[in-house]
C-alpha positions, 0 to 999 in steps of 0.5 A: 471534456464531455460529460461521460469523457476521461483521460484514462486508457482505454479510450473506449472505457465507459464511465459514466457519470464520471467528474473529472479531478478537481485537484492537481497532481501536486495538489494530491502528491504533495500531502500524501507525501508530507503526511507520510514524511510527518508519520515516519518522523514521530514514530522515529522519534517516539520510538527513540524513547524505548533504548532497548530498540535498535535503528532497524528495530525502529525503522521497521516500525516507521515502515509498519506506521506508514504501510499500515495506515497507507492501507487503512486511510488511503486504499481503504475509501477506494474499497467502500466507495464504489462510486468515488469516480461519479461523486459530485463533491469528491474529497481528498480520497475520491481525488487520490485515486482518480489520479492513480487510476491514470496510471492503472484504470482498473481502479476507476473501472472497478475491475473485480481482481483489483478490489478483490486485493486492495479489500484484503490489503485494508481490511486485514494487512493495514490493522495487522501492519499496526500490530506490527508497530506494538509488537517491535516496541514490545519486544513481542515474541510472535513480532518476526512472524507476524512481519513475515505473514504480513510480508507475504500477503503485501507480495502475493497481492503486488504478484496478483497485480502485476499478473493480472494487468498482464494477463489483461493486457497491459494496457492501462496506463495514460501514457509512459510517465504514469506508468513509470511513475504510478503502476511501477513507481508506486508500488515498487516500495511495497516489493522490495521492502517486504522482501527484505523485511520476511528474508529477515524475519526468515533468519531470525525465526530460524535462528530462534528455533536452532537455538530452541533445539540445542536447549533441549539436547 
């Protein structure tokens, strides 16, 4: 490999100064994977200490756990770190999203839309996933709207990115298995479930205000 080569697509995607990666695929899969398993487990165990909270209540703050500080810990550094694909001594970090740009280059090309997204996502949907976590565990009244507020903004971001790699061409994947594995696999989870979290918290915000309005007749 050549000093300014790369094994992302489009061939003809400058880089210069880029390292390549220095850990495997599982080296880097592996502990993220661990770590969320470790996350879920202790926020599903700690939560079971609070017996007025019911299974979806404390499933709902193991999603929120392991979404939020996903978005703080994981697409945070790719924000801030501009140069994360070019550093000499890359961390954990710098070699998570060297691998995930096989399967979307535009996170090593710095493309503008996506870092305009995965700023947003860090900086206001990971605290606000957080809050979500208090907020079930408080029985808080703003709980349903902030999971719904929270929801929309994870889909209008996934609606953002997989528009925009349209729009651009699809065609920023190494090959078909990071495509299925990375560009849709990945980011699958952050589709489905928020959709059935805000449909939801939909139902519950509803019910609530019907039940608002037959108290004042």
């Amino acid at each position: 490999m050549g000093a300014h080569s790369h094994p992302y697509a489009p061939s003809g995607l400058e880089l210069p100064g880029f390292v390549p990666l220095q850990l495997s695929q599982g080296q880097i899969v592996a502990p993220y994977l661990g770590t969320s398993l470790l996350v879920v487990l202790a926020v599903w165990l700690l939560s079971g200490r609070c017996r007025r909270l019911s299974k979806m209540d404390r499933l709902l703050m193991c999603w929120w756990a392991f979404t939020g500080l996903t978005h703080i810990l994981i697409e945070g550094p790719f924000v801030f770190r501009p140069d994360f694909f070019k550093r000499e001594n890359p961390d954990y970090f710098d070699e998570v999203w060297k691998e995930y740009s096989k399967g979307d280059s535009r996170y090593v090309a710095r493309d503008t839309a996506t870092v305009a997204v995965e700023g947003i996502t860090a900086v206001l949907e990971g605290p606000a996933s957080l809050l979500a976590i208090y907020a079930i565990g408080s029985r808080k009244s703003y709980s349903h709207v902030l999971q719904f507020a929270v929801c929309l903004g994870q889909l209008y971001g996934c609606l953002v990115y997989f528009i925009t790699a349209y729009l651009d061409g699809f065609n920023f994947w190494a090959s078909p298995f990071y495509y299925w594995a990375y560009f849709i696999g990945a980011n699958s989870s952050w589709v489905v479930i928020p959709t059935l979290i805000a449909t939801r918290s939909w139902r519950k915000i509803c019910a609530a205000f019907r039940g608002e309005k037959v108290k004042t007749k």
